[in-house]
Structure formats: C-alpha cells, structure tokens
DSSP file (Angstrom, degrees, kcal/mol; ACC not computed):
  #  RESIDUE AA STRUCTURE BP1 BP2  ACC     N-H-->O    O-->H-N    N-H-->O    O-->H-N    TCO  KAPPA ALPHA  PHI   PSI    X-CA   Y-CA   Z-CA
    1    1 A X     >        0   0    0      0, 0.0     4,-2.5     0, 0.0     5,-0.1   0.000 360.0 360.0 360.0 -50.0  -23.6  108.8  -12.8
    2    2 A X  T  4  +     0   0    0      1,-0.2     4,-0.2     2,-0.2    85,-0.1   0.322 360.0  56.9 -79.9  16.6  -26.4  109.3  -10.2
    3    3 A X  T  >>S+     0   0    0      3,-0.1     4,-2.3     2,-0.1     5,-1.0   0.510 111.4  44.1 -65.8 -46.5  -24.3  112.5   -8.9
    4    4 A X  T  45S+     0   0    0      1,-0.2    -2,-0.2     2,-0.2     5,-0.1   0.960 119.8  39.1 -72.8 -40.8  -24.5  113.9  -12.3
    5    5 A X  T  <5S+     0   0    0     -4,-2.5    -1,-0.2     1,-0.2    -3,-0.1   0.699 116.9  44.1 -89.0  -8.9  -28.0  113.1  -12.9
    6    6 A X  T  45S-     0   0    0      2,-0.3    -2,-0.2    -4,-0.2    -1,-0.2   0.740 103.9-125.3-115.9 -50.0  -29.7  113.8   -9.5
    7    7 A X  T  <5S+     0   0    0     -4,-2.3     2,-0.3     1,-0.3    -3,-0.2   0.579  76.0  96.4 130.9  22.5  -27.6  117.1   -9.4
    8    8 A X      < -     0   0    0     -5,-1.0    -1,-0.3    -6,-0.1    -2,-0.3  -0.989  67.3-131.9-172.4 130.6  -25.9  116.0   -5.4
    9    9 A X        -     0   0    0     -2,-0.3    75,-0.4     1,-0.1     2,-0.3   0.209  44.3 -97.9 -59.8-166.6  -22.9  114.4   -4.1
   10   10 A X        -     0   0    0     74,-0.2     2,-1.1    73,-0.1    72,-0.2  -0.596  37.4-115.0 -84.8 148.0  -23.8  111.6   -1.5
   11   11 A X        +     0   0    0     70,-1.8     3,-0.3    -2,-0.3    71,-0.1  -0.871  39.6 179.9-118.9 112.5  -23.4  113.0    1.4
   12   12 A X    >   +     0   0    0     -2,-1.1     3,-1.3     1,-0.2     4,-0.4   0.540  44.0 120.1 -93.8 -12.8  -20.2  110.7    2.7
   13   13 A X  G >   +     0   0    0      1,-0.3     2,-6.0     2,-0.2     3,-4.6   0.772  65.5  56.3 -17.2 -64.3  -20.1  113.0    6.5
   14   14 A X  G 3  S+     0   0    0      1,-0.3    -1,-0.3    -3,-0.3    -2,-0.0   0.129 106.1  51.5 -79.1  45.0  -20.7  110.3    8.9
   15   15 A X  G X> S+     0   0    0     -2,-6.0     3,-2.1    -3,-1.3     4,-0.9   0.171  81.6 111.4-141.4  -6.9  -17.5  108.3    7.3
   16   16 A X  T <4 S+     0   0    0     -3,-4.6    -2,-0.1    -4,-0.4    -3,-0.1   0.715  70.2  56.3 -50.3 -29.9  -15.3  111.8    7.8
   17   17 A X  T 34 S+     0   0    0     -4,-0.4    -1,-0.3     1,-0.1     7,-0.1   0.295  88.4  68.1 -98.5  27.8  -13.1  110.4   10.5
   18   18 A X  T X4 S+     0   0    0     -3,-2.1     3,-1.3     2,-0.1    -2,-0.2   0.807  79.9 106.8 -98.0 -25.4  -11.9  107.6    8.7
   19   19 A X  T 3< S+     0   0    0     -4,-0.9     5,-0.0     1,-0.3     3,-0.0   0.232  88.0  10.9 -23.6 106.4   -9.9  110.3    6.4
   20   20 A X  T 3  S+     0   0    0      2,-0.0     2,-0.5     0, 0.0    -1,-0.3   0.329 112.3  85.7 104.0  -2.3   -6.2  110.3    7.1
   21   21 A X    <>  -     0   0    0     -3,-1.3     4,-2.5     1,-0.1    -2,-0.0  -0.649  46.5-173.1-155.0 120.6   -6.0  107.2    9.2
   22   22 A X  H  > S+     0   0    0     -2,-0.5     4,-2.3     2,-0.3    -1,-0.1   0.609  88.4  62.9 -65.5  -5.2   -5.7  103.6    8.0
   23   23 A X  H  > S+     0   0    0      1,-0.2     4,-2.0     2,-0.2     5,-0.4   0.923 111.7  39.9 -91.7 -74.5   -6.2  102.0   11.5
   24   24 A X  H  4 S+     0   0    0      2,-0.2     4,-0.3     1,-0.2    -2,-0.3   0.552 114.0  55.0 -38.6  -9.7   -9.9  103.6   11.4
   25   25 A X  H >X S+     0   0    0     -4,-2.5     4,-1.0     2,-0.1     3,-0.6   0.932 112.2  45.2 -49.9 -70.2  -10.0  102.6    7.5
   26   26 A X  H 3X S+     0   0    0     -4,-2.3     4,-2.7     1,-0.3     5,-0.3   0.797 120.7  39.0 -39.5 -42.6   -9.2   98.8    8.8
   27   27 A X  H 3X S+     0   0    0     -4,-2.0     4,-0.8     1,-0.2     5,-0.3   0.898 113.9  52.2 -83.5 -25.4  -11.7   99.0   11.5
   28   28 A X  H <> S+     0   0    0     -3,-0.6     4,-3.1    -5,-0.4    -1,-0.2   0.890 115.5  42.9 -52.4 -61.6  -14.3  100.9    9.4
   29   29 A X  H  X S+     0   0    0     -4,-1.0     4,-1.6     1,-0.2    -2,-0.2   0.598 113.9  48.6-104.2 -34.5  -14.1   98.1    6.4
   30   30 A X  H  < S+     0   0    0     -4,-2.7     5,-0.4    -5,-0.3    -1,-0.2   0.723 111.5  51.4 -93.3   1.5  -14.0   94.9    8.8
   31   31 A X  H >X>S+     0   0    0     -4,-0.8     3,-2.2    -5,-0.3     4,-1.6   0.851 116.0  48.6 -69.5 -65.7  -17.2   96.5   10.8
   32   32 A X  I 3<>S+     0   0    0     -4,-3.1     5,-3.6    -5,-0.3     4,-0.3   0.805 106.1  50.1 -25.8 -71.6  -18.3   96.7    7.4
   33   33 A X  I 3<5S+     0   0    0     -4,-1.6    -1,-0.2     3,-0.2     5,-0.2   0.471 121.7  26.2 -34.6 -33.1  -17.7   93.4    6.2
   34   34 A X  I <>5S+     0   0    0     -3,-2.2     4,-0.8    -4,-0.2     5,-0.3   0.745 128.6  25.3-131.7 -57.8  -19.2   91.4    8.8
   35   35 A X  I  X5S+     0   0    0     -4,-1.6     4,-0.5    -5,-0.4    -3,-0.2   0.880 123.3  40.9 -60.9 -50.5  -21.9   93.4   10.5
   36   36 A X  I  >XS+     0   0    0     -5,-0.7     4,-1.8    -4,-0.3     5,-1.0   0.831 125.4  34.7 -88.0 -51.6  -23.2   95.8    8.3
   37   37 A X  H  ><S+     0   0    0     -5,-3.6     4,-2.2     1,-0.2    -4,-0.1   0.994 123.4  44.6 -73.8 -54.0  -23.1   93.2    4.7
   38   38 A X  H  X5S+     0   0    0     -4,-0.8     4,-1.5    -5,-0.2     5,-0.3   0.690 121.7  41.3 -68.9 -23.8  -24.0   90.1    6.5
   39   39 A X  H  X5S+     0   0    0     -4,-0.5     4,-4.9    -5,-0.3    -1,-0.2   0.983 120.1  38.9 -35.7 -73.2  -26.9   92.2    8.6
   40   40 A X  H  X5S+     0   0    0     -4,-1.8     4,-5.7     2,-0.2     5,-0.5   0.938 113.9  56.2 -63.9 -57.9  -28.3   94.0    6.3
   41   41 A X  H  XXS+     0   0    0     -4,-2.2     4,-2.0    -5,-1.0     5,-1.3   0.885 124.4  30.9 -21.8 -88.8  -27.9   90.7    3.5
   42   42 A X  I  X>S+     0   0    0     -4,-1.5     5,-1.9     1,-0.2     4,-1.1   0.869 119.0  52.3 -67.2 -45.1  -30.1   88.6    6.3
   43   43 A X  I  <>S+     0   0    0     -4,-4.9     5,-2.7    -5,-0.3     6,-0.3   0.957 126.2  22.9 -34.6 -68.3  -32.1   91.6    7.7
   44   44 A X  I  <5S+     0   0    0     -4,-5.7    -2,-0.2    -3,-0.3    -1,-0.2   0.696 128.7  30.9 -82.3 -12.2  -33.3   92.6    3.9
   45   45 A X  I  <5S+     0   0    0     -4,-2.0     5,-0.4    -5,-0.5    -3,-0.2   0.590 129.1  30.8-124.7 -36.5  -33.1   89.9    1.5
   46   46 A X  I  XXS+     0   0    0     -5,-1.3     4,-0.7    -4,-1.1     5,-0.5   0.906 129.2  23.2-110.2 -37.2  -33.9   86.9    3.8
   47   47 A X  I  ><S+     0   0    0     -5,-1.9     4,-0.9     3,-0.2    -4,-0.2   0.925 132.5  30.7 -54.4 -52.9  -36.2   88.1    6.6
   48   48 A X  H  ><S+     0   0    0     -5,-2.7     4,-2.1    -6,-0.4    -4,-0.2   0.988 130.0  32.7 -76.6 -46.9  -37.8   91.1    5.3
   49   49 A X  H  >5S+     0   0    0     -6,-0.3     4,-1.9     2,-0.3     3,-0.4   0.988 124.0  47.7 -72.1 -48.6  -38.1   90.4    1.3
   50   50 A X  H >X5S+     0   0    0     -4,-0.7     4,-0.9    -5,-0.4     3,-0.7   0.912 115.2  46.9 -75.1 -49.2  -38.5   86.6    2.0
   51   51 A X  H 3X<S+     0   0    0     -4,-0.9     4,-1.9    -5,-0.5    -1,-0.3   0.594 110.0  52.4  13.9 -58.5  -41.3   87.6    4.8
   52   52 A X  H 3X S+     0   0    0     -4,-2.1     4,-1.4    -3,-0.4    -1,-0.2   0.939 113.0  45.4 -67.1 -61.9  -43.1   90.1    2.3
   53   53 A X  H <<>S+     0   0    0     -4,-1.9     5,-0.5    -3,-0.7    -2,-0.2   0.367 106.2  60.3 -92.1  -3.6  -43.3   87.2   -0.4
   54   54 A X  H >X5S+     0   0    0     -4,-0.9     3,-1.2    -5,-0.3     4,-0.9   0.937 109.6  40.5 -65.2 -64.6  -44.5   84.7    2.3
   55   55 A X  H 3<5S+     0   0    0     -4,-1.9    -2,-0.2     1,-0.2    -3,-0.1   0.900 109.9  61.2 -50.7 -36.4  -47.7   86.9    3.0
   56   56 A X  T 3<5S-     0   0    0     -4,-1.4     6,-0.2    -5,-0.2     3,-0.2   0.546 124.4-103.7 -74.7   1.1  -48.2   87.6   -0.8
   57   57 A X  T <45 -     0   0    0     -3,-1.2    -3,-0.2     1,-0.2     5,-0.2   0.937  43.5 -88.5  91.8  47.4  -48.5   84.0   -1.3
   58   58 A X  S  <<S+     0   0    0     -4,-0.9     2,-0.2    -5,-0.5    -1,-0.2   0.547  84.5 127.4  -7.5  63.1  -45.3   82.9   -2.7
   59   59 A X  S >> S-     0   0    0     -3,-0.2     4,-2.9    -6,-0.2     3,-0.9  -0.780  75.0 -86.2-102.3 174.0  -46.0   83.3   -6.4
   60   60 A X  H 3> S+     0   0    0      1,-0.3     4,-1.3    -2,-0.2    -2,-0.1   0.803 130.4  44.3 -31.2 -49.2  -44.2   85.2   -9.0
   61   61 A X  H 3> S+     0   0    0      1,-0.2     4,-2.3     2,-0.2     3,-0.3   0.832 104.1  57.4 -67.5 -42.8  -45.7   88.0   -8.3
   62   62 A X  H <> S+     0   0    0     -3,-0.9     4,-0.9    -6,-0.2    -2,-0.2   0.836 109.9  55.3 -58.1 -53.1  -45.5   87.9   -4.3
   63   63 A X  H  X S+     0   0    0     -4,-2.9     4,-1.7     1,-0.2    -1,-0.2   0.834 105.2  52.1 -74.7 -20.2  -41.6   87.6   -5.2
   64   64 A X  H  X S+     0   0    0     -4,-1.3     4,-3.3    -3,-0.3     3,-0.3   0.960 115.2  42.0 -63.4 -55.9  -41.6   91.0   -7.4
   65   65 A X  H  X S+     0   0    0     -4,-2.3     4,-2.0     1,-0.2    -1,-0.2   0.506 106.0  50.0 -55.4 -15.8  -43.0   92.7   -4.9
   66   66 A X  H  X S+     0   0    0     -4,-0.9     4,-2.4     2,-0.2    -1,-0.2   0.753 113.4  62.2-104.7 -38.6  -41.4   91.7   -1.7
   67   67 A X  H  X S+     0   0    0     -4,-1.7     4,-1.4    -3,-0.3    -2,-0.2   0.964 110.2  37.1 -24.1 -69.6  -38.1   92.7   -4.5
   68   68 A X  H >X S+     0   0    0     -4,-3.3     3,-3.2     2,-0.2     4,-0.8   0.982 116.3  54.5 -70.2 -61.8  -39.4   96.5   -4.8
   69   69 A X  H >X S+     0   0    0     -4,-2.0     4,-1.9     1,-0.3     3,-0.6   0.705 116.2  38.3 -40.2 -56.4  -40.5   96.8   -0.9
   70   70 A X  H 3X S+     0   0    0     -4,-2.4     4,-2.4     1,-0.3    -1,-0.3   0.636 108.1  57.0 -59.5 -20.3  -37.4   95.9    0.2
   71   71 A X  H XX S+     0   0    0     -3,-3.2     4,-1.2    -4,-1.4     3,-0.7   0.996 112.8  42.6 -61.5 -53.4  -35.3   97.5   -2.2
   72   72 A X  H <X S+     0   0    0     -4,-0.8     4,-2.8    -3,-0.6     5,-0.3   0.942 116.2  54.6 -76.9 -51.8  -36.9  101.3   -1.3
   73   73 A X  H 3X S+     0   0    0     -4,-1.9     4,-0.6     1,-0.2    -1,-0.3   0.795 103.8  46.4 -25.9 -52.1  -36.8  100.2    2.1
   74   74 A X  H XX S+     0   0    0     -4,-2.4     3,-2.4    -3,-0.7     4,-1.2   0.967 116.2  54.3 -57.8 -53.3  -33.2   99.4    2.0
   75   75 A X  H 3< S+     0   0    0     -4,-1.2     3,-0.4     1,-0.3    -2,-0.2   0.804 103.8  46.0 -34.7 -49.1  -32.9  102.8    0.3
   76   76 A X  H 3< S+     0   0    0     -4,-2.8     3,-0.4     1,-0.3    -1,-0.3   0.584 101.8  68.7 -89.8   3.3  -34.6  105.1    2.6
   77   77 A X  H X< S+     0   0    0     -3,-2.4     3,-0.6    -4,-0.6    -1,-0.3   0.791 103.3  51.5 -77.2 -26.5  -32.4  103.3    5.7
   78   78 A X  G >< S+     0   0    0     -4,-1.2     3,-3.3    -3,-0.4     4,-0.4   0.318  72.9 120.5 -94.1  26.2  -29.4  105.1    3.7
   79   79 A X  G >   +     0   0    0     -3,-0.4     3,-1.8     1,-0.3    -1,-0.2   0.854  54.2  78.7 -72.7 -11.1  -31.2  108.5    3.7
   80   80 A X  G <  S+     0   0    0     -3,-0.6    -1,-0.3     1,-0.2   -66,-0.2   0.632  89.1  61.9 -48.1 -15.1  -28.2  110.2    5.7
   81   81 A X  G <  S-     0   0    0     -3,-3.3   -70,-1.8     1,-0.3    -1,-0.2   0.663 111.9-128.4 -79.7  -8.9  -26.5  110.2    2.3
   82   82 A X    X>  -     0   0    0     -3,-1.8     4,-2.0    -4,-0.4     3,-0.6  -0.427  45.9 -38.7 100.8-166.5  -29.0  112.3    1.1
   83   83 A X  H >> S+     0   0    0      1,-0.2     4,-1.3     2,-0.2     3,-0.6   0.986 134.6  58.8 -47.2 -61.8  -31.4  111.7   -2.5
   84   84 A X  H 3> S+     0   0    0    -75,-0.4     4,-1.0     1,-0.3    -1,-0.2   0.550 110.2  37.4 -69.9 -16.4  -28.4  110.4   -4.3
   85   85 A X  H <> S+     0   0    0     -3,-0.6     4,-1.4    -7,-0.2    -1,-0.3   0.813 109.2  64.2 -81.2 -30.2  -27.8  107.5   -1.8
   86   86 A X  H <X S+     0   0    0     -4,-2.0     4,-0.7    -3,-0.6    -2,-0.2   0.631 112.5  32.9 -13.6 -54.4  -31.4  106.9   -1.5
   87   87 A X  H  X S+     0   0    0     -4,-1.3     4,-2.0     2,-0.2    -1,-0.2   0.814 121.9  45.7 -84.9 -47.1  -31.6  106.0   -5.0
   88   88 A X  H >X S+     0   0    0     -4,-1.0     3,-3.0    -5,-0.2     4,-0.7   0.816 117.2  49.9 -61.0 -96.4  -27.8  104.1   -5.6
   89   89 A X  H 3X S+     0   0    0     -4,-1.4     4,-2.3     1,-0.4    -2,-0.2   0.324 108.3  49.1 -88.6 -46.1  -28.6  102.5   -2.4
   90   90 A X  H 3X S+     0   0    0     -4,-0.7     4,-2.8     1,-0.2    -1,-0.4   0.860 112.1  53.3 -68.8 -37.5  -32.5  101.2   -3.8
   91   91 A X  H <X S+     0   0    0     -3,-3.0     4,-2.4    -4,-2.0     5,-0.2   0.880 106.7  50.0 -50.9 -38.5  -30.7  100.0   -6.8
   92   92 A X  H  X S+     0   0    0     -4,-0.7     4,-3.0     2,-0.2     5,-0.3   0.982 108.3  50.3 -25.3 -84.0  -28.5   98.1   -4.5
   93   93 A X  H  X S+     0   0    0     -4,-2.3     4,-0.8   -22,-0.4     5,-0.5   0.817 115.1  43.8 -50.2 -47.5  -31.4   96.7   -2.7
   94   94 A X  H >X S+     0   0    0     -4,-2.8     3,-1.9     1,-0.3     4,-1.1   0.966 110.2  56.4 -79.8 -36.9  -33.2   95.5   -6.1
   95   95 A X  H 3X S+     0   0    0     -4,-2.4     4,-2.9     1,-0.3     5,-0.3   0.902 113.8  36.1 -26.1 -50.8  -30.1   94.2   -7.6
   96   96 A X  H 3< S+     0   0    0     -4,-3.0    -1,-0.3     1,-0.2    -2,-0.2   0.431 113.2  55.7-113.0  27.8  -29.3   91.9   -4.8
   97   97 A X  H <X S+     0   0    0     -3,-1.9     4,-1.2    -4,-0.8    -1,-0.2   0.224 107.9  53.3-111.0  -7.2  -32.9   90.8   -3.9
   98   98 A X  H  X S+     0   0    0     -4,-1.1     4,-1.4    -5,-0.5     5,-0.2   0.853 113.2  39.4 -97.8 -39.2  -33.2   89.8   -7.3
   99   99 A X  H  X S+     0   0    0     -4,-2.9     4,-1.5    -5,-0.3     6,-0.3   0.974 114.0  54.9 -68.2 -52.1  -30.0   87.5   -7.3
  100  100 A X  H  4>S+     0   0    0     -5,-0.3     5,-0.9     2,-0.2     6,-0.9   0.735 111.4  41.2 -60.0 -13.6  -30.9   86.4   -4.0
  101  101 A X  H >X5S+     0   0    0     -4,-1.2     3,-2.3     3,-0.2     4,-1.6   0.948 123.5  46.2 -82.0 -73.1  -34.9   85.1   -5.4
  102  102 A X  H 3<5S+     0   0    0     -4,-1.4    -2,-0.2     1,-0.3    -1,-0.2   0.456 100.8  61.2 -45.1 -39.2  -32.8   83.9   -8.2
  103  103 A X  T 3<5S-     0   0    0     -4,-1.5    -1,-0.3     3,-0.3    -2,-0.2   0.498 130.2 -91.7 -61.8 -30.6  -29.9   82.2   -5.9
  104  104 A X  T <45S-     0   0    0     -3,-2.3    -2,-0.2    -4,-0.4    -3,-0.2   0.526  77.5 -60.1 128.7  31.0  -32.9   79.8   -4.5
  105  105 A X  S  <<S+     0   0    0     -4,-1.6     2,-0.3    -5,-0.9    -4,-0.2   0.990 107.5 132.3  62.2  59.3  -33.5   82.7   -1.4
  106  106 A X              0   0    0     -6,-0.9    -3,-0.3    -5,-0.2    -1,-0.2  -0.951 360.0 360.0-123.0-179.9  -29.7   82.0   -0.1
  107  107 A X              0   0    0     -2,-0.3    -7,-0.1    -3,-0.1   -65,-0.1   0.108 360.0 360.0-107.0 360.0  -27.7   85.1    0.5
C-alpha cells in the first residue's frame, strides 16, 4: 500500500545476497531475530522513547511525544530503503512505542 501510494518500491538491495540461498536466509533471520528486534526493541522503545518521556516530565503528554520522536527516528535509521521504508518503518516505530507505553514500558 505504501509502494502504491508513495510511487517507490523499498529499496530491498542490502538483503540481495540472501536470494537463492537458504543457509544465508537462516542466518539472515536468526541475526534478525535476536540482534536486530531485541536491539532495536531496547535501543528505541525502552532507552530512547522511555528517556525522551523522562525529561518531558513523565505526563501524558511527555509519553506522546517521546512516541513520535522515536518513531521518525526509528524511521530515518531505515533510510537505505529509501522514502517508502522511511515511512512503513516510522509506522513501525509508532505502533510499537505505543504498545510498549501501553504494555507498562516492557518490550
């Protein structure tokens, strides 16, 4: 949907070599799995976001906000995919900073 509407693939290059071999899939998708979700999870959602909403005074407001920084942040770490990962990827980020304020700040 954000391909169609943004007018641009995601630009999937730096993933080109796992195409055509499942032992680089495996390794690709358990890199993934444990470094990359569980990082990026504690990196964005409990350090940075919960960090942003510390200074802002932990109110309501403090939590919205520490939500959006981090989200566009998270986004613009994915800008090798181009606009169209930039934007899925910032949806990401507010999607799962808003279950994590919602989750009690766990991951």
């Amino acid at each position: 949907l954000l391909e169609e509407l943004i007018g641009e693939a995601r630009n999937l290059e730096r993933f080109a070599g796992v195409a055509g071999s499942v032992k680089a899939l495996i390794t690709l998708l358990l890199a993934n799995w444990t470094l990359n979700a569980f990082g990026e999870e504690f990196a964005y959602r409990i350090v940075l976001m919960r960090g942003i909403a510390f200074l802002l005074g932990d109110s309501r407001w403090g939590n919205v906000a520490a939500v959006i920084i981090q989200a566009i942040m998270f986004g613009l770490i994915h800008a090798y995919q181009g606009p169209t990962g930039i934007v899925g990827s910032t949806i990401s980020g507010m999607i799962f900073g808003i279950v994590t304020v919602y989750g009690g700040w766990s991951i």
